[in-house]
C-alpha positions in Angstrom: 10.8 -7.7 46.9 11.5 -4.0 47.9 9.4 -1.2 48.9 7.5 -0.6 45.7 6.6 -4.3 45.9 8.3 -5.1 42.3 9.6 -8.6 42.1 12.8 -10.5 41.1 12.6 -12.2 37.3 13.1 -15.3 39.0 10.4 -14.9 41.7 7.8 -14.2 38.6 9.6 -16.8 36.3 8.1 -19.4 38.7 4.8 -17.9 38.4 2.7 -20.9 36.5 1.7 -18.9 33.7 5.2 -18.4 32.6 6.7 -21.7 33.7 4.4 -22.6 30.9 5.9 -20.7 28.2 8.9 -21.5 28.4 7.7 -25.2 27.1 7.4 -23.7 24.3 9.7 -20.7 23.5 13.1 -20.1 23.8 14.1 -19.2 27.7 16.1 -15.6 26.8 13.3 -14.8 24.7 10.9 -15.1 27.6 13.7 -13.8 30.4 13.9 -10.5 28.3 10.4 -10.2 28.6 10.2 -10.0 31.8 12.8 -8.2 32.5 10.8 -5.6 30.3 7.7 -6.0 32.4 9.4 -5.7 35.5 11.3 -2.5 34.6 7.7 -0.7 33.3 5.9 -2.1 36.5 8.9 -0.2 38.5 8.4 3.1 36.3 4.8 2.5 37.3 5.5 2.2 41.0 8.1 5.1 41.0 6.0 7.6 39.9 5.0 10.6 42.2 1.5 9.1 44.4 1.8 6.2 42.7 -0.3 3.0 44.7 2.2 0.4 45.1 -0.3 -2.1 45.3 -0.3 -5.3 46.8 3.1 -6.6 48.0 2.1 -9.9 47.2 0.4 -9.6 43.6 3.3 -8.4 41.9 4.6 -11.2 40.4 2.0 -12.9 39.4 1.0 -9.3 38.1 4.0 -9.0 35.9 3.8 -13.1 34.9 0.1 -12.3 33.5 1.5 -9.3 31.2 4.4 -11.4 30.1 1.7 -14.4 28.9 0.0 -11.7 27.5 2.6 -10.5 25.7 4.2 -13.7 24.4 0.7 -15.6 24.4 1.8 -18.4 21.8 -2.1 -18.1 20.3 -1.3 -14.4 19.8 -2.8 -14.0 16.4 0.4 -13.1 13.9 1.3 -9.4 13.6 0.9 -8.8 9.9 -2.9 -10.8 8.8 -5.6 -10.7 7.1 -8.0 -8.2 7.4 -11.7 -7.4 5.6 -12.0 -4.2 4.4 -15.2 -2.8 4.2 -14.2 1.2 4.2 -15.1 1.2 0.7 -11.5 2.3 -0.2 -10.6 0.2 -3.1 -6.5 1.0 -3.2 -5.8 0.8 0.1 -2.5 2.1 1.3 -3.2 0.9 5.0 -4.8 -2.2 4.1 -2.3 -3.5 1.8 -2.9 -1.5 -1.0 -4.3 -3.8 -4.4 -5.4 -7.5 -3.3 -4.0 -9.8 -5.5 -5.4 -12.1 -8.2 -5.8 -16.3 -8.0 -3.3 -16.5 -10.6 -0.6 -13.9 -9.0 -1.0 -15.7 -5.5 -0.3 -18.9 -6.9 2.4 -17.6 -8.7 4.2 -16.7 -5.6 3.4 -19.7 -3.5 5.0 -22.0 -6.3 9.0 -20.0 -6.4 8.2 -19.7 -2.5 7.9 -23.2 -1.5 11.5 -24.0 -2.9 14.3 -23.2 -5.5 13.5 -21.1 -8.9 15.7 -19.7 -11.6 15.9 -16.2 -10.2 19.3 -15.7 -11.8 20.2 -18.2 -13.8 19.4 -19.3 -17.9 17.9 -22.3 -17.9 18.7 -22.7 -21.6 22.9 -21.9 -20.8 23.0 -22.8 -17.5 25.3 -19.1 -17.2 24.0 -16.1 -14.6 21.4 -14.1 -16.0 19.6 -11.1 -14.4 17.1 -11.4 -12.5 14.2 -8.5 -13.6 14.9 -10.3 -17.0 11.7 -12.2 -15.8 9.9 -9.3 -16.2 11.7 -7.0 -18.3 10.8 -7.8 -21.8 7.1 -8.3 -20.6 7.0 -4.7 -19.3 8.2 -3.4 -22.5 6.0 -5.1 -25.1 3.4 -4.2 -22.9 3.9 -0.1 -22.8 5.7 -0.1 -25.7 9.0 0.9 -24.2 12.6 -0.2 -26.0 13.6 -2.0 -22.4 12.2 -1.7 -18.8 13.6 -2.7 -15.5 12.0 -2.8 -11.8 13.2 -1.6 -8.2 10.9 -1.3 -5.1 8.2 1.0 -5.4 8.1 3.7 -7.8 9.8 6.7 -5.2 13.2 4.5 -5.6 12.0 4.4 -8.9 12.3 8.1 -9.3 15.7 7.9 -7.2 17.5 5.9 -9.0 16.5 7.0 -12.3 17.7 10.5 -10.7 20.7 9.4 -9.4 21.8 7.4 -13.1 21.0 10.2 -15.5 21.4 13.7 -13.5 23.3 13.6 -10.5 25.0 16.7 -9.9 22.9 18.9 -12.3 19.7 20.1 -12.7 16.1 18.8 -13.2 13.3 21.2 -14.0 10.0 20.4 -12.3 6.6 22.6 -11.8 6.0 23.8 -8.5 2.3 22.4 -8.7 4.0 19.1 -9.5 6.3 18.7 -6.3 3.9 16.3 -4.0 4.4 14.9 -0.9 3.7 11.4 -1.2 2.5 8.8 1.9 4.5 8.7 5.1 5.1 12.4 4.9 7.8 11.8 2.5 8.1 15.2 -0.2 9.2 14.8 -3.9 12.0 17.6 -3.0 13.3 15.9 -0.4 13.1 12.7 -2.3 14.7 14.2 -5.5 17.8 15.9 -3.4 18.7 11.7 -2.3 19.3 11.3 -6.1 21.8 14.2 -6.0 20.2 15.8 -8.8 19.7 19.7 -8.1 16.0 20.7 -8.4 14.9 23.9 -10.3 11.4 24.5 -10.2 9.2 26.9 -12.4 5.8 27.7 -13.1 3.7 28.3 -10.0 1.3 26.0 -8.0 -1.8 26.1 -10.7 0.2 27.2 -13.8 3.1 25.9 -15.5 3.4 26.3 -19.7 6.1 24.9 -21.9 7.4 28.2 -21.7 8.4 28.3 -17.9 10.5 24.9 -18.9 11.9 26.7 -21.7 13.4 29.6 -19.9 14.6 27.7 -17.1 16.8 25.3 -19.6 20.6 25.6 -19.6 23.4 23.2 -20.9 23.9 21.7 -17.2 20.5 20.8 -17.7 19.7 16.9 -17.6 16.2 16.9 -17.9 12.9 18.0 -17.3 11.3 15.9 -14.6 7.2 15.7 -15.0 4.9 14.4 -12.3 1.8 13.2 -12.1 0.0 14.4 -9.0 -2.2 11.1 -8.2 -3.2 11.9 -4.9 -4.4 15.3 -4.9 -6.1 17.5 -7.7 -5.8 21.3 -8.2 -8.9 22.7 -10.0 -10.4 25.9 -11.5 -7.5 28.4 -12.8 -5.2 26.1 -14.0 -2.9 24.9 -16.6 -0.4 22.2 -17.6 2.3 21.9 -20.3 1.0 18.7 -21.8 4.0 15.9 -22.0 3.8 15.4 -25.8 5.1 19.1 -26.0 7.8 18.8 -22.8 9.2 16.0 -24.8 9.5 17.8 -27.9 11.3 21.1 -25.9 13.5 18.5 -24.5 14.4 16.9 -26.9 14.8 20.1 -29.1 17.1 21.1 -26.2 19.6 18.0 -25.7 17.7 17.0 -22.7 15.7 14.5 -21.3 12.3 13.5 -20.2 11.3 11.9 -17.3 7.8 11.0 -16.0 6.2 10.0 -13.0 3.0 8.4 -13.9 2.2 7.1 -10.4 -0.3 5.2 -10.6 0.9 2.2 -12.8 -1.8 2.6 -15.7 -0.3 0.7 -18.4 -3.1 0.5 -21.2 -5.8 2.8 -22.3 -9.3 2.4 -20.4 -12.3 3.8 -21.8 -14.3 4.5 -18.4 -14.8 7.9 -17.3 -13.3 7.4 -14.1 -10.2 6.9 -15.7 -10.4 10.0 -17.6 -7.7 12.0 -15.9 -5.4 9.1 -15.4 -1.5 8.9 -17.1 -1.5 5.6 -19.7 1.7 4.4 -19.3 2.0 3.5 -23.0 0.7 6.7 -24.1 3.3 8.2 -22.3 6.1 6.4 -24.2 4.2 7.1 -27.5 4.3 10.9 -26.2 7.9 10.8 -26.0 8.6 10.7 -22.7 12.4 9.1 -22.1 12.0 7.2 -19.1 8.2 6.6 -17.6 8.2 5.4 -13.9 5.2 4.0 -12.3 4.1 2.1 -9.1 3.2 -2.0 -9.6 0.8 -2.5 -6.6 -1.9 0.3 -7.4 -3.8 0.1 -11.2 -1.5 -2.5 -11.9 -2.8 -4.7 -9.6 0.7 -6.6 -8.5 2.3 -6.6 -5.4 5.0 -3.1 -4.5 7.1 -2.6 -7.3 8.6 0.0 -9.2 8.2 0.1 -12.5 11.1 1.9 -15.2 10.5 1.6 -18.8 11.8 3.8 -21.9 14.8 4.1 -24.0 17.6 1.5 -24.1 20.4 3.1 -23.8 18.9 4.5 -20.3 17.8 1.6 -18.9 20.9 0.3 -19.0 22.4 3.0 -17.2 19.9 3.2 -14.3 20.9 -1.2 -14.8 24.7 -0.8 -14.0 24.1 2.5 -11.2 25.3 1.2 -8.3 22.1 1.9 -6.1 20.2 -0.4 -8.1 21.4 -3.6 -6.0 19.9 -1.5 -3.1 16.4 -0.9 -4.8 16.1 -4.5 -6.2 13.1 -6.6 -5.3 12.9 -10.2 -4.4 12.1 -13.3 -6.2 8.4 -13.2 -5.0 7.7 -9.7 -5.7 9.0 -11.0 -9.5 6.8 -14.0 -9.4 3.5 -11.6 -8.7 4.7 -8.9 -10.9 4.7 -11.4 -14.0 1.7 -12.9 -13.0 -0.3 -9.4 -12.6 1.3 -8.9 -16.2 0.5 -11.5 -18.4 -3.4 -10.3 -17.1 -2.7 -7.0 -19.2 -2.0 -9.3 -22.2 -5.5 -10.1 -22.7 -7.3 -9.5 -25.8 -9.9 -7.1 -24.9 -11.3 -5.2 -21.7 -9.8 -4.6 -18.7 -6.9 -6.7 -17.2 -8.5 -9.5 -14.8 -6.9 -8.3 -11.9 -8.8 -7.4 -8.3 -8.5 -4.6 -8.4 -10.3 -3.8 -11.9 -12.7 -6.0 -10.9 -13.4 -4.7 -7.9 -13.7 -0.9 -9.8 -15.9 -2.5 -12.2 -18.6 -4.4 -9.8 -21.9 -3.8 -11.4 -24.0 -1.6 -8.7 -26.8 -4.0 -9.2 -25.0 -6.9 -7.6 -23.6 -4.8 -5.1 -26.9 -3.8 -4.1 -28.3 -7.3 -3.8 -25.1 -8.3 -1.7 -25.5 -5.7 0.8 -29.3 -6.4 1.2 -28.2 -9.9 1.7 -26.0 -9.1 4.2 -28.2 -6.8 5.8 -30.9 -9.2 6.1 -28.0 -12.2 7.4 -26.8 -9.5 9.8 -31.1 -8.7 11.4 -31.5 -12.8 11.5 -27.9 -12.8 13.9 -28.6 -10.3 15.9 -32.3 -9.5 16.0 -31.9 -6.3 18.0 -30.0 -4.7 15.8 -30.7 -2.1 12.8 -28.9 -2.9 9.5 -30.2 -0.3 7.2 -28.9 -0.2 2.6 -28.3 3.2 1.5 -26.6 4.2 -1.7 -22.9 6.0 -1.2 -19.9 6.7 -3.4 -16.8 4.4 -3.2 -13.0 6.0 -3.7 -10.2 4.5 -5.6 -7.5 5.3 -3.0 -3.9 4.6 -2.8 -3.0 7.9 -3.8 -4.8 7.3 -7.5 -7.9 8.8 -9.2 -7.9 11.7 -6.9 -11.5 12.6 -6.6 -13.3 10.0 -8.7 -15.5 7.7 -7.1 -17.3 4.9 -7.4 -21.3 4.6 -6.7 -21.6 2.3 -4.2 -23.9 0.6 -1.2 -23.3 0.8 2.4 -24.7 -1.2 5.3 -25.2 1.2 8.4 -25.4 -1.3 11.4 -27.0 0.1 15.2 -26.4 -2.0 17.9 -28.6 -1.3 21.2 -26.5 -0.3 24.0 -23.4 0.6 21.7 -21.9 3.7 20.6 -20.9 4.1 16.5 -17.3 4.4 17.6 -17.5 1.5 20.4 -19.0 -1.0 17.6 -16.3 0.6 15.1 -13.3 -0.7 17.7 -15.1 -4.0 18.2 -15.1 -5.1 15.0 -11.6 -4.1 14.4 -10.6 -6.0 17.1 -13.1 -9.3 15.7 -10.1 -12.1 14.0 -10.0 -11.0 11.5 -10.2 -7.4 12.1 -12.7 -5.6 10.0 -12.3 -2.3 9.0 -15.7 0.3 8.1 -16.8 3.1 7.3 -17.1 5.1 10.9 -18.5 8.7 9.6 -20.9 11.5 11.0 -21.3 9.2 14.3 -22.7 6.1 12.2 -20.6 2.7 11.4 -20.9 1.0 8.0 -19.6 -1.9 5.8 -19.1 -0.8 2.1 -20.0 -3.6 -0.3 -17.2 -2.8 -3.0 -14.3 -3.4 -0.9 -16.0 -6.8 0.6 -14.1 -9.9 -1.0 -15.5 -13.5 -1.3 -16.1 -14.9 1.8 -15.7 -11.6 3.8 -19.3 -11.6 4.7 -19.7 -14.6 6.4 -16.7 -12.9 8.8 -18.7 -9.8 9.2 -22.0 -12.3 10.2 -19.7 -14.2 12.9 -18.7 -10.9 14.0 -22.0 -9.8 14.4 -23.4 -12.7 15.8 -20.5 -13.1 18.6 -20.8 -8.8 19.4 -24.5 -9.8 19.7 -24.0 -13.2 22.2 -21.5 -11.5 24.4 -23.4 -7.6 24.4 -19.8 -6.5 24.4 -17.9 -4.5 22.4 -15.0 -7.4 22.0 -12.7 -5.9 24.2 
């Protein structure tokens, strides 16, 4: 022990508390750990008027942040959450939940060997988004189709097969930046394609394309922006007439239809959204689209359109970087075959989730509201009509009528009852606006109610705030 009272690992590796981990972890692991929580507690110490505290404490004070830290009921990192913020596509949360039949799909090649690259029929090495491939083009109506990712590599790679080193026309309006601060510019300059962009932020006509093609031109590169909207004085060059400039002009068509929309559907809060198929139809060369947002699969990237292309972006060499595994495949084809349903939408969570009929939602959250009075009888649980969003960088602007619960808890701050609910197992995450927290009913799965109750019930025992 020296003057700033911080231990030895060994005097605190004899503390109790960690003698007992290491019955059940492997010793470096734990012996890093402390060495970690000794060097923070001496950063602590060393600081300026720093109190070195007791002389005696100190290992037992570092032993009781490494149990904390290595706590062996630690609940896992990645979980199961219930999310009741009334965003549907939620890029935090996990983006689209998946259907019965997708989950099931991926447990069974999970739990043990699967054909991922081989013919059953030849027994020879086959390719392994042949699984999907065939399915993804009968269902937009693409010649062939392949899958990477997520949709940016998507972009990328289709990029980096068909235009490296020369240009792409885009519209300025058109050039997003997408989640994690990542920009299309940015994004398209990886492919080592050179951007050109025309038009300007709220206009860009065929015209602007037009003058802007030249015969290093490889092709005009259309995006749809799904997570923002620009509105008023506006105008787009529709992508039945790019494809016929680019065609006209040796030159090829690309577009980013986000959002993973594959067939027409007749609601108005679809009204705005890219169909992939319709695309294709449009004449649109290669269509790339995400496969964990409308889709309703799990993060993919979907590329469908001519042939002859696909087989290009198939033999670029940054397509064995892009390539997804043999459960992403399993979901994928699962989410698929839902979109091969005779009529109405594909059975997928997500639709169904868009779809809930506001009558049932109204009687769940009254249900809930009352369950939520009968466990904690001095709290307020109030129902008041609100609008849901789609999220996940799709639909920007249309929402969803919804119904919110607005819970009050005596002696507890919006924001405190917000944090103690997101720290209930499992976490459950609200609505925390305007200085009120609220559980929106269209998010709220089967069975995530009775969590909410035995969170409610336990905040209401304890008269904490579940820290």
């Amino acid at each position: 022990m020296n003057v700033l009272g911080i231990p030895s690992v060994e005097s605190v590796l004899a503390q109790p508390a960690v003698r007992a981990l290491l019955g059940g972890l492997r010793r470096e692991v734990v012996v890093e750990c402390v060495r970690e929580c000794v060097a923070a507690l001496r950063e602590e110490r060393g600081k300026p008027g720093a109190d070195p505290g007791p002389q005696g404490d100190a290992a037992a004070l570092v032993a009781a942040r490494v149990a904390q830290r290595l706590q062996p009921r630690q609940p896992q990192s990645l979980r199961r959450v219930v999310n009741a913020t009334g965003v549907i596509i939620h890029t935090n949360l996990g983006r689209s939940p998946l259907a019965p039949a997708v989950v099931e799909a991926v447990s069974q090649v999970a739990a043990g060997y699967c054909n991922l690259e081989v013919d059953v029929a030849t027994g020879e090495r086959s390719k392994r988004e042949a699984h999907v491939a065939a399915l993804l083009a009968r269902i937009t109506g693409a010649e062939a189709a392949t899958v990477v990712n997520n949709n940016a590599a998507a972009v990328v790679l289709t990029l980096a097969a068909l235009a490296a080193g020369q240009r792409v026309i885009c519209s300025r309006g058109e050039l997003v930046e997408i989640g994690g601060s990542f920009r299309l510019p940015e994004i398209i300059a990886c492919s080592g394609a050179q951007l050109v962009e025309v038009g300007t932020t709220n206009h860009a006509r065929a015209g602007d394309y037009q003058a802007a093609l030249t015969p290093d031109t490889a092709a005009i590169l259309k995006i749809h922006p799904s997570n923002f909207r620009i509105i008023g004085f506006t105008s787009e060059a529709p992508l039945k007439e790019l494809a016929d400039l680019a065609h006209r002009s040796s030159t090829l068509l690309i577009f980013d239809a986000g959002s993973g929309l594959l067939l027409p559907a007749g609601e108005p809060v679809f009204a705005s959204e890219p169909v992939v198929r319709q695309a294709i139809a449009d004449g649109a060369d290669i269509v790339t689209f995400s496969a964990d947002k409308l889709l309703g699969g799990p993060q993919g990237g979907g590329i469908v359109g001519r042939r002859d292309l696909i087989q290009r972006i198939s033999r670029h060499p940054l397509k064995r970087a892009v390539r997804v595994c043999k459960l992403t495949l399993a979901g994928l084809e699962a989410a698929l075959r839902a979109h091969l349903q005779p009529q109405g939408p594909p059975d997928t969570v997500t639709m169904r989730l868009i779809h809930r009929p506001l009558a049932e939602l109204e009687a769940d959250a009254q249900a809930l509201a009352d369950a939520a009075r009968r466990a904690a009888p001095g709290w307020n649980a109030s129902v008041e009509p609100d609008e849901s969003s789609i999220g996940g960088g799709s639909l920007p602007g249309e929402t969803q009528p919804t119904v919110v619960v607005w819970l009050e808890a005596p002696g507890l701050a919006a924001d405190a009852l917000d944090r103690a609910f997101r720290l209930n197992e499992p976490p459950i995450f609200g609505r925390f606006r305007k200085g009120r927290f609220g559980l929106d009913l269209r998010t709220i799965l089967p069975g995530d109610a009775d969590d909410i109750v035995a969170c409610v019930t336990r905040l209401a025992r304890s008269g904490s705030t579940g820290e």
